[in-house]
C-alpha positions as CSV (number, residue, x, y, z in Angstrom):
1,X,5.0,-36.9,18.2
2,X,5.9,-33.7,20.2
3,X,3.4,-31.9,21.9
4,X,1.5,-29.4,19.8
5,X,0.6,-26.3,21.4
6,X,-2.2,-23.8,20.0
7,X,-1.6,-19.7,20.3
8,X,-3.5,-17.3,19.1
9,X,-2.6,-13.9,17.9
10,X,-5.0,-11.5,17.9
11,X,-7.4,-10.6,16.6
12,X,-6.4,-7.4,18.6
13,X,-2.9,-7.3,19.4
14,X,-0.7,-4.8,20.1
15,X,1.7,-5.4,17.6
16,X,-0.8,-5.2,14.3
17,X,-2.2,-1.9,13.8
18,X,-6.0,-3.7,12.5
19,X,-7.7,-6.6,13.6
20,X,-6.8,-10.0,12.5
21,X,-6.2,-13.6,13.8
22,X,-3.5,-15.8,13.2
23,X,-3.7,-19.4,15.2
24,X,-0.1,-20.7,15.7
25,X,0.4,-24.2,16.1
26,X,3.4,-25.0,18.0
27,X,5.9,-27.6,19.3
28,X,8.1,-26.2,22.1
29,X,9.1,-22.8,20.9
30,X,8.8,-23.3,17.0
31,X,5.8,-22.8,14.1
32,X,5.0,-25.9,12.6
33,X,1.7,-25.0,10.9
34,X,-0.5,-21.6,11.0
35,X,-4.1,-20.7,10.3
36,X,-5.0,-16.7,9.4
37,X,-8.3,-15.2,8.7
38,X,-8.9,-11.7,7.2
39,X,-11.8,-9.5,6.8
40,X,-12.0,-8.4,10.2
41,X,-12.4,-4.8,8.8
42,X,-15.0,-4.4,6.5
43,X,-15.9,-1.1,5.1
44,X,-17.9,-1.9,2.0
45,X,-15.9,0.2,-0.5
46,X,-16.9,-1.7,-3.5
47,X,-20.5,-1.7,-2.5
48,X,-20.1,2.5,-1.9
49,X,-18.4,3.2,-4.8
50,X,-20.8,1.6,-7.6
51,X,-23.0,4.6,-5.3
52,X,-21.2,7.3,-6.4
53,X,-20.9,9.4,-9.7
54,X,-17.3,8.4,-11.6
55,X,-16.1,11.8,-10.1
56,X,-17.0,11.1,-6.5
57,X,-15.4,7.4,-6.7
58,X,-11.9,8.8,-6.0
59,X,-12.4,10.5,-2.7
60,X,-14.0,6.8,-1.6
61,X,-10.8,4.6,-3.0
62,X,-8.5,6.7,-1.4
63,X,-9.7,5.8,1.8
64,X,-9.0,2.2,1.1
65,X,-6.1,2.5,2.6
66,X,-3.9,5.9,4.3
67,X,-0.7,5.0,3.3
68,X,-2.3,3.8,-0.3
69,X,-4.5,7.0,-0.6
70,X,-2.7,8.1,-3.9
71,X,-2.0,4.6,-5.2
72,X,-6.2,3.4,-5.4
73,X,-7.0,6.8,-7.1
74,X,-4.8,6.5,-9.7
75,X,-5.2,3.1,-10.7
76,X,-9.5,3.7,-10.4
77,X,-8.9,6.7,-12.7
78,X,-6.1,4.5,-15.2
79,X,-9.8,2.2,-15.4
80,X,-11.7,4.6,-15.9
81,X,-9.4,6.8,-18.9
82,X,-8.9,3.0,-20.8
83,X,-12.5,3.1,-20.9
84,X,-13.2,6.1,-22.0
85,X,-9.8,6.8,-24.2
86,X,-9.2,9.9,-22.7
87,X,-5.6,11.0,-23.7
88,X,-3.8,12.4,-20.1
89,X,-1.8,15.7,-20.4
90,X,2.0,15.4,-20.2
91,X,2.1,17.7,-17.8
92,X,-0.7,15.7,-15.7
93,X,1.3,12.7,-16.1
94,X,4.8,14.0,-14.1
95,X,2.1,15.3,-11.4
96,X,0.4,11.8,-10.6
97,X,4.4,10.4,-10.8
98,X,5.8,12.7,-7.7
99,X,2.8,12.4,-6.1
100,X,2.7,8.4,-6.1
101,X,6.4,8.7,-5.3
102,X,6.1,10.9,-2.4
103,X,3.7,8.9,-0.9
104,X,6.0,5.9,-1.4
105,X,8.9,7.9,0.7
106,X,6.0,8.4,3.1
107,X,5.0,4.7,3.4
108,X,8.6,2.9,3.5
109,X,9.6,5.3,6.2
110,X,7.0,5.1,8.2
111,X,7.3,1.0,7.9
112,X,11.4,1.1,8.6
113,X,10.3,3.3,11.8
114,X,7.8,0.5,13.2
115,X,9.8,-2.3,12.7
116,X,12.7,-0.6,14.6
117,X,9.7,0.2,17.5
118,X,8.7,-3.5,17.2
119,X,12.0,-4.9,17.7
120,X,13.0,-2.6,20.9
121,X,15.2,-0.1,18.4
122,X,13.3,2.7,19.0
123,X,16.2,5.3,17.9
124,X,15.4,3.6,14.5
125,X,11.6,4.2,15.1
126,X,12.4,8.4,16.3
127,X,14.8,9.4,13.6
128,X,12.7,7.7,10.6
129,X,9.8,9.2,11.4
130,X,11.6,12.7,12.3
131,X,12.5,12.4,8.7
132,X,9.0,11.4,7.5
133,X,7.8,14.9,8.2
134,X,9.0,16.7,5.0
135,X,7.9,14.3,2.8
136,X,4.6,14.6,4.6
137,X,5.2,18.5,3.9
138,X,6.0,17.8,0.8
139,X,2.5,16.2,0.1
140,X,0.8,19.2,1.7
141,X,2.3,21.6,-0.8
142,X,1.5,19.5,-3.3
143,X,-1.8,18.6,-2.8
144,X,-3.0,20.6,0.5
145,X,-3.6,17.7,2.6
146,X,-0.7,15.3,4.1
147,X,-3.4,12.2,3.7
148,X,-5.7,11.9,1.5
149,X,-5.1,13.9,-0.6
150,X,-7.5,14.2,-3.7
151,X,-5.8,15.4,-6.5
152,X,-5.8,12.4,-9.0
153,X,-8.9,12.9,-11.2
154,X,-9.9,10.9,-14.6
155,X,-8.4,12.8,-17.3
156,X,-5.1,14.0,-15.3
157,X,-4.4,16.3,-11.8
158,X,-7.0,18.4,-9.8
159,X,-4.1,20.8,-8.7
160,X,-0.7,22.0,-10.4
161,X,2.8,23.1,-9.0
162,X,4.2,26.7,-9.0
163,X,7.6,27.6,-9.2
164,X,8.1,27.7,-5.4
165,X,5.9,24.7,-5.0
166,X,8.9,22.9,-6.9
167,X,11.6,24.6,-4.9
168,X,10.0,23.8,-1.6
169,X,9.9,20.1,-2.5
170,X,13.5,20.2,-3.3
171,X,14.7,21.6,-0.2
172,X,12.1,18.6,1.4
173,X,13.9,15.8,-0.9
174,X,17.6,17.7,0.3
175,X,16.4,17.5,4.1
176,X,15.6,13.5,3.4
177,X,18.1,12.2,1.3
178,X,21.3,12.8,4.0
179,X,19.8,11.0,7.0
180,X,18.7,8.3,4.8
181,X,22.2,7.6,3.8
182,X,22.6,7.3,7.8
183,X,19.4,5.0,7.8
184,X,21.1,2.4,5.0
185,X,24.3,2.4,6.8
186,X,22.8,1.7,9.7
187,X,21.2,-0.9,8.5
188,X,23.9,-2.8,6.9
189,X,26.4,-2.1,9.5
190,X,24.4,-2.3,12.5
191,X,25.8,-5.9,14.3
192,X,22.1,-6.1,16.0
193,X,19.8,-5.7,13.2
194,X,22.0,-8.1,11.5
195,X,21.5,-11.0,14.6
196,X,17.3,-9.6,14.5
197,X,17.0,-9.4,11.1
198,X,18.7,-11.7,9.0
199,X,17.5,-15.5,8.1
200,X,14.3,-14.5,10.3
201,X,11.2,-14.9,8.3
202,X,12.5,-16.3,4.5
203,X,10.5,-16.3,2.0
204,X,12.0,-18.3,-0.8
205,X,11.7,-17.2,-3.9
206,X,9.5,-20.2,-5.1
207,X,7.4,-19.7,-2.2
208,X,7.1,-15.9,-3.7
209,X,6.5,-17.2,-6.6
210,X,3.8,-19.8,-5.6
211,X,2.1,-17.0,-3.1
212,X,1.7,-14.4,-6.0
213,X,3.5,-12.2,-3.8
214,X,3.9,-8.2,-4.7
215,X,6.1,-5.0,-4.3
216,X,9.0,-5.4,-1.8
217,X,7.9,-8.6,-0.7
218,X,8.8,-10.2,-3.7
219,X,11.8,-7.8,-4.9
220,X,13.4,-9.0,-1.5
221,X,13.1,-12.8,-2.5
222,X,14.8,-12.0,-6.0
223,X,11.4,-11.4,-8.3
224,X,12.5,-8.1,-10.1
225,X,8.6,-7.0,-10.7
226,X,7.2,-3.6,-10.5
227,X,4.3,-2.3,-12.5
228,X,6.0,1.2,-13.3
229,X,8.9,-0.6,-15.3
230,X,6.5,-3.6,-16.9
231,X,3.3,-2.0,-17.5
232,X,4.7,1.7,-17.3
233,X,2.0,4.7,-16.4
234,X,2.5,8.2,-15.8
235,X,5.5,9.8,-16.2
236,X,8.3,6.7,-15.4
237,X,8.8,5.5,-18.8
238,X,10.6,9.2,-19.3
239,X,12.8,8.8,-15.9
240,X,15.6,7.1,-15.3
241,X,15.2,4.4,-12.5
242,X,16.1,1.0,-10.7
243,X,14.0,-1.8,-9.5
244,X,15.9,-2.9,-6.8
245,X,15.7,-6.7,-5.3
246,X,17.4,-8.5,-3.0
247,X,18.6,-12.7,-2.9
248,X,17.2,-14.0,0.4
249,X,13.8,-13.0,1.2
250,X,14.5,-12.6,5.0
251,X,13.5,-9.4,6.8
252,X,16.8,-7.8,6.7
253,X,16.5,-7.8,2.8
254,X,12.7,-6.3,3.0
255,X,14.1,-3.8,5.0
256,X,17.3,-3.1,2.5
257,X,14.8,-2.9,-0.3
258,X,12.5,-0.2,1.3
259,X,15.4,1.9,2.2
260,X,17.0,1.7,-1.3
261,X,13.4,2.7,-3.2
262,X,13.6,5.6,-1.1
263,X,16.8,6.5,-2.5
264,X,15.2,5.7,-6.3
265,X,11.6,7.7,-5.3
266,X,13.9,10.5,-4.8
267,X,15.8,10.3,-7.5
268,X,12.5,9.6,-9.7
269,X,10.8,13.1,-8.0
270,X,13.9,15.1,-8.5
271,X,14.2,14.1,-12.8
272,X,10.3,14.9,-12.5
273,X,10.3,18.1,-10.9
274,X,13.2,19.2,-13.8
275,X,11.7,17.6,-16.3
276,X,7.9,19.3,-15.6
277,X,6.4,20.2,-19.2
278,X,4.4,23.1,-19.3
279,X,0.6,22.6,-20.6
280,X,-2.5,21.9,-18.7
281,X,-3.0,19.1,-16.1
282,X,-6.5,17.9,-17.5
283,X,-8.3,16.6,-20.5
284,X,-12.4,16.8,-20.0
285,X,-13.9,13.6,-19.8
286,X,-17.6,14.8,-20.4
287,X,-19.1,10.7,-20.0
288,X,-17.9,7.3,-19.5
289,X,-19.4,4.8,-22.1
290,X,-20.2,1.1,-22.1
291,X,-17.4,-1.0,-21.4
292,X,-14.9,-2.2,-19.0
293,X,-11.6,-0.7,-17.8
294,X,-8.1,-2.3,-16.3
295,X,-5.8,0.0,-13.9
296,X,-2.9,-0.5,-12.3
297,X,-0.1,1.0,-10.0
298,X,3.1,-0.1,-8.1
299,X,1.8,0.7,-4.5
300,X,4.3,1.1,-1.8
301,X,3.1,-2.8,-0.8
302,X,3.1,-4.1,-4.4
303,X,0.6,-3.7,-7.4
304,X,-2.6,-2.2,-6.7
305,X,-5.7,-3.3,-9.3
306,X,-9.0,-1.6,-9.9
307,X,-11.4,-3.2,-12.8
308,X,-14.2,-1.0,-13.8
309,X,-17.4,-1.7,-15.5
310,X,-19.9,0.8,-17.4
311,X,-23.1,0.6,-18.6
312,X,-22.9,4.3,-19.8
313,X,-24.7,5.8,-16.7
314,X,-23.4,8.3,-14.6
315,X,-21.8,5.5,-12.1
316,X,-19.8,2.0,-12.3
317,X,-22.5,-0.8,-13.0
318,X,-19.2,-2.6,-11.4
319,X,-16.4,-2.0,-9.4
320,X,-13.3,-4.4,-8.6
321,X,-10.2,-3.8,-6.4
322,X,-7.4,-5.7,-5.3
323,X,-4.8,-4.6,-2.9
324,X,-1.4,-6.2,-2.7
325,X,-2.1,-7.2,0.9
326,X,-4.7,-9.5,-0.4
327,X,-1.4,-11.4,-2.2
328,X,1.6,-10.6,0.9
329,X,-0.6,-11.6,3.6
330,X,-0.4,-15.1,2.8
331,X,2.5,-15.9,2.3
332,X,2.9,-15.7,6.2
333,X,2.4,-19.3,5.6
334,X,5.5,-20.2,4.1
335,X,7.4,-17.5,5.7
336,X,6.8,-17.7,9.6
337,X,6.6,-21.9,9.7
338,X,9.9,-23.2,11.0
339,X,10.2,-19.5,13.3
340,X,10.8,-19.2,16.6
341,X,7.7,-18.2,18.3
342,X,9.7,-14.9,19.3
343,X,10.4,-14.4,15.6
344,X,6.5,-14.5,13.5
345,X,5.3,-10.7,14.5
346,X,8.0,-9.4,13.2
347,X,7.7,-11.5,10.4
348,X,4.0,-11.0,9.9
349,X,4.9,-7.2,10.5
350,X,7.6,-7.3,7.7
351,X,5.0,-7.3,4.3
352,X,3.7,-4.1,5.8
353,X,0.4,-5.8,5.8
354,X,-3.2,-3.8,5.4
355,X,-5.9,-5.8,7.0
356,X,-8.3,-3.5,5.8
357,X,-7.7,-4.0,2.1
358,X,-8.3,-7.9,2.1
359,X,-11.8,-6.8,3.1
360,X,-14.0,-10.0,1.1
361,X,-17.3,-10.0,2.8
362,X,-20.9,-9.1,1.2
363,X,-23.1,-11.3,2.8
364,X,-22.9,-12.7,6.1
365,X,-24.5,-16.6,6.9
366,X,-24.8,-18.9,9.6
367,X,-22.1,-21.6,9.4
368,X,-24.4,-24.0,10.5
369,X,-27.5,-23.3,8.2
370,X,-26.0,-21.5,5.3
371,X,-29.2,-18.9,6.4
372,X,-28.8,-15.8,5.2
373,X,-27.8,-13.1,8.4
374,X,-26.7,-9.9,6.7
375,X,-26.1,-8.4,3.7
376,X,-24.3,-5.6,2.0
377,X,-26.7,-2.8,2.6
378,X,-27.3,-4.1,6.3
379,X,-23.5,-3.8,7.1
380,X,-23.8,-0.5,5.8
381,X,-26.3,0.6,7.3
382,X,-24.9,-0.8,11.2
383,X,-21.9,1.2,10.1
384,X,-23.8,4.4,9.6
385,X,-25.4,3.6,13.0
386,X,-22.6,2.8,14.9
387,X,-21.1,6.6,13.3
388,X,-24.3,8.5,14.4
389,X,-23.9,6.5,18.1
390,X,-20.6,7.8,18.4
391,X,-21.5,11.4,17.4
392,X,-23.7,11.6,19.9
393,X,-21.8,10.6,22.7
394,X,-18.8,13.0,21.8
């Protein structure tokens, strides 16, 4: 038997953005087995949100995660509305749809741009996010803020679009769309993303499959889902669209895929912005009776899921998320065993994981004892020390 070798990544490395731990088990320069652990980051957004009024919840689920900060409000206020049969404006509707697919644009570029940084390409890394910035502006005349940005409510949109709102995010969508024609080219042409990219971190379709995985992820190993086609919400049952996929779940495909639903987001925002009826962008939504409530949205990562439960007070008696990270993130297992050692953080990068939204813990124990160390409201309440420490000392 060869000599197995144990190397740990993280849980700070410079490579992930958030704190997590992946142990690598290794025989000379390949991954033969791997053992991750999540939850590192632990906000308590659950526990804060069955705090807050059904207004206020929102503002917290949007902080979930900044690249997802228009994905978790819509889906907690698709929950809510199912409860509470409240009938969303057409109007409203097309809003929510170019917001959710701006902040797509936003997300895949940003991505395509770090894994260009993390494989040494930084021209890659420069020009994508040069041509992140009118999206970004794009958001800000939409919504008045480039993150978070607050404006899906339940029963419809907080803020509407003039005339020269919808002419600025034209010229925006105009400024894109050219250079992103470069980025696919590059892309498919380039002889050294090709040697990087391609038949470096597969994930086989049946490994997809048998993972659960979500969004890109699993589009690039040939599983055509996406919520907006299969469950459709908002506006994209009246727009003409593509899900696109690709055959060999490597990270060349991922990155094919991203690159291509840019070209689709801005083809979705363009038939949007002409298609804009005219009528208000909310319906009143005076309470929230007993019951539960299902909402869902096609995330840039993959399908984002809130589950709501009332009692008829003015709060959620229960509140539920799943990010699609919580799904992608595992299927490192399958993906990155068999890799060069040179070849798994690019491979762990390529799922555009959010360590912050497989967040599980509510009560911490000893391992030992099974005693009871922490709870909930303790971790809270550190956090709001830790904040008021920091304040302090600024």
């Amino acid at each position: 038997m060869a000599h197995r070798t144990l190397i740990p990544i993280g849980p700070y490395h410079p490579l992930q953005e958030e704190a997590e731990f992946f142990q690598l088990y290794v025989e000379g320069e390949t991954v033969v087995d791997m053992d991750m652990r999540t939850s590192y980051n632990h906000r308590g957004i659950e526990g804060i949100s069955m705090k807050r009024t059904w207004d206020q919840v929102p503002y917290v689920v949007e902080r979930v995660c900044g690249i997802c900060s228009a994905s978790h409000p819509l889906a907690y206020v698709q929950a809510v509305e199912e409860l509470a049969g409240a009938e969303v404006p057409e109007r409203a509707l097309y809003l929510r749809t170019i917001i959710n697919e701006l902040e797509r644009i936003h997300s895949h570029l940003l991505w395509f741009g770090l894994a260009g940084h993390f494989i040494g390409f930084n021209t890659v890394f420069m020009w994508a996010w040069r041509y992140r910035e009118p999206c970004l502006d794009a958001l800000e005349i939409v919504t008045g803020s480039r993150v978070n940005y607050a404006n899906h409510t339940i029963g419809g949109s907080r803020k509407d679009l003039t005339p020269e709102m919808v002419k600025a995010i034209r010229r925006n969508m105009d400024e894109i769309d050219g250079p992103l024609d470069m980025f696919i080219t590059t892309c498919l042409e380039d002889p050294v993303l090709a040697v990087r990219l391609k038949n470096v971190g597969v994930l086989t379709e049946e490994a997809a499959r048998r993972f659960g995985a979500l969004g890109p992820t699993a589009r690039a190993s040939n599983i055509p889902i996406d919520v907006r086609r299969d469950d459709p919400y908002a506006a994209y049952d009246r727009l003409d669209w593509d899900v696109i996929t690709c055959a060999n779940g490597d990270v060349f495909d991922k990155v094919v895929v991203r690159l291509l639903e840019v070209k689709e987001a801005i083809k979705i925002i363009r038939q949007a912005l002409d298609d804009l009826p005219e009528g208000p962008i909310q319906t009143p939504v005076k309470e929230v009776p007993p019951g539960e409530g299902v909402g869902h949205v096609e995330a840039p990562r993959g399908e984002t899921f809130h589950f709501v439960k009332s009692n008829g007070g003015p709060r959620p008696e229960r509140h539920k998320i799943r990010a699609p990270s919580f799904n992608n993130v595992p299927t490192f297992k399958a993906s990155c065993i068999g890799q060069p050692i040179a070849d798994v953080t690019i491979t762990l990068a390529a799922v555009d994981p959010c360590y912050s939204c497989t967040e599980r813990m509510l009560v911490a124990r000893d391992a030992s004892t099974g005693k009871e160390l922490m709870t909930l409201s303790d971790l809270v309440r550190l956090s709001q020390q830790k904040t008021e420490e920091i304040r302090k000392n600024i």
